[in-house]
C-alpha positions in Angstrom: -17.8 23.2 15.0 -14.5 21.7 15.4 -12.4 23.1 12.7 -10.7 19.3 12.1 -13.6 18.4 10.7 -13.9 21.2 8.0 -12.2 20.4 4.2 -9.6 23.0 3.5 -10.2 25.2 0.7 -8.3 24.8 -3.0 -5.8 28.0 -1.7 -5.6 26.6 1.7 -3.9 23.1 0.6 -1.9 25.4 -2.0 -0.5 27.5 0.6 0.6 25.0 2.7 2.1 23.0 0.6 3.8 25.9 -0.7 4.9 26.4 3.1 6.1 23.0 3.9 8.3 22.9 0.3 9.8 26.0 1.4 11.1 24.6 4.8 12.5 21.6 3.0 16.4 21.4 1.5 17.3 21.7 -1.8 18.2 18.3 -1.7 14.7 17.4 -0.5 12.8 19.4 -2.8 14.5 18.2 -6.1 13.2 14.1 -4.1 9.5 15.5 -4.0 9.4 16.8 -7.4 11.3 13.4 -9.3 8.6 11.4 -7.3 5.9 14.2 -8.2 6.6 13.6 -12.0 7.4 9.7 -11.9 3.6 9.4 -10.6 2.0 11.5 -13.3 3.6 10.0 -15.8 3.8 6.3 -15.1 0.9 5.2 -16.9 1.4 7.6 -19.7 2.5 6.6 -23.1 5.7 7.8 -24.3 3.6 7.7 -28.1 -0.4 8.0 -29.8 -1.5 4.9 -29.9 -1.8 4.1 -33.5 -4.7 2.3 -35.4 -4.8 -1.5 -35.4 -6.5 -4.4 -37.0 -5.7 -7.9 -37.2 -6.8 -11.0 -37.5 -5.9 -14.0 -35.2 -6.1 -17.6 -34.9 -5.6 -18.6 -31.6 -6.1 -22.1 -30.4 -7.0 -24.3 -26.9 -7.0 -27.9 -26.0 -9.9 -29.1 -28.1 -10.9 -25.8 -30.3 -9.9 -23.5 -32.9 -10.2 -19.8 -32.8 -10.5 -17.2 -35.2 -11.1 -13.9 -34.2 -9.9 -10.0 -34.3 -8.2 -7.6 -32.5 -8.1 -4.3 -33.1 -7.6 -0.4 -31.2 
């Protein structure tokens, strides 16, 4: 079996990443890991979202709304 074709293990990926960070500048490293952390936070709220319940009129053309909205 071709050994392209094979996934590489958990420590495999680990220790390869490990050895292309160590070739890289100082310079580069400290790029990879701002761009690391801007993607795993990004979506993430800076606070809990906190309880909510309200209720809203809200209106179209030709009809009146009333409804809730709530988290």
């Amino acid at each position: 079996m071709d050994t392209s074709d094979k996934k590489p293990n958990e420590s495999g990926v680990t220790a390869r990443l490990l050895e292309l960070i160590k070739n890289m500048s100082q310079e580069e490293r400290l790029a990879l890991l701002k761009e690391l952390e801007e993607r795993l936070f990004k979506d993430k709220r800076e606070h809990k979202r906190k309880p909510f319940f309200m209720v809203v009129d809200y209106s179209t053309d030709d009809r009146v709304y009333k409804d809730t909205s709530k988290t």
